[in-house]
N, C-alpha and C positions, 0 to 999 in steps of 0.2 A: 125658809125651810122651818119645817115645826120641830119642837123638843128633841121627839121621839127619834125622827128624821138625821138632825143632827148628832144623836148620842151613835147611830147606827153607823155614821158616817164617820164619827172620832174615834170609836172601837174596829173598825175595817183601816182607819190607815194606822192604828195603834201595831196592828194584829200583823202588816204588811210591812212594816216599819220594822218589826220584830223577827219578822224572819228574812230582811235583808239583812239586817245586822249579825247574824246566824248563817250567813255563805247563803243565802236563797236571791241572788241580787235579782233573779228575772220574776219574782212575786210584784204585784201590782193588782190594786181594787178592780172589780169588774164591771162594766156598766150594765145598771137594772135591764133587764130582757123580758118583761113580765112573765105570760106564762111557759114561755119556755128559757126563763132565767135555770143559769148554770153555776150559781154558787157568789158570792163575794170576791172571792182571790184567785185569781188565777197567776199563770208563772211557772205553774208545780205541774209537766206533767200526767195525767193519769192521774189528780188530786183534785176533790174538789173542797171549799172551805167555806164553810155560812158561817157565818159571825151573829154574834148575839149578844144586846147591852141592854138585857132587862132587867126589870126589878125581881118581876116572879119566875122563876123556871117551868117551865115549860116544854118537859125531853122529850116527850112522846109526837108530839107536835110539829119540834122542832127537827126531830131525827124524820119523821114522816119527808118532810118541806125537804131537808136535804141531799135525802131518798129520790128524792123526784130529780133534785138538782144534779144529781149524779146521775143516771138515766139520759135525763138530757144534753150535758157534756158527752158520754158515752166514757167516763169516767172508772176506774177501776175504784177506789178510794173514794170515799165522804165522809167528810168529819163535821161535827157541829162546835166550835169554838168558843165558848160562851165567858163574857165577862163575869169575875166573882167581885163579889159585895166589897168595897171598902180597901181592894187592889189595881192601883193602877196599871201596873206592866200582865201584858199576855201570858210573860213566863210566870205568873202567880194563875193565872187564869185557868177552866177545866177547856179540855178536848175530849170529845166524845162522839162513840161511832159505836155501830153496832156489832152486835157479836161475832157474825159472821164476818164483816169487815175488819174484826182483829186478829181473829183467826186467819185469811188470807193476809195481811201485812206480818203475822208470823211466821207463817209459810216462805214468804219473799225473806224475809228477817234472817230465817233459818238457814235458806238454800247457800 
């Protein structure tokens, strides 16, 4: 398995790890699906979760990809999970979704 491959793979059971320890025990990685892959994490849901352990950021891109991967789950929720520089644990790490997708989780939030 190359670098890249690997880092993607220690930040998805990082990010899975994290949210069993958090009351999510039915969270678990997802297997690649190419192009109708449905996110990194499943477990959650109506949630989908792409993980992300890069050096450059890349949100536009990456909310795109996740966009799709929600779609394809038929998923209410997508988020893009991205590891931050120089933090090991997920709860230091950002999540990110688009506007409209926070505004409907306020909604739910709210009711």
């Amino acid at each position: 398995m190359n670098k890249p491959k690997r880092a993607g793979t220690a930040a998805e059971t990082l990010v899975v790890d994290h949210l069993k320890a958090n009351g999510f025990q039915y969270a678990e990685r997802r297997a690649m699906q190419g192009v109708n892959d449905c996110g990194d994490v499943t477990g959650l849901p109506g949630v989908v979760i792409e993980v992300k352990a890069h050096r450059e950021m890349d949100l536009a891109e990456w909310m795109d990809e996740t966009e799709v991967e929600r779609a394809n789950a038929g998923a209410e929720l997508a988020v893009c999970w991205h590891k931050r520089r120089r933090k090991g644990s997920p709860a230091d790490w950002y999540v990110t979704m688009t506007g409209a997708q926070f505004v409907a989780l306020l909604k739910d939030f709210s009711a």
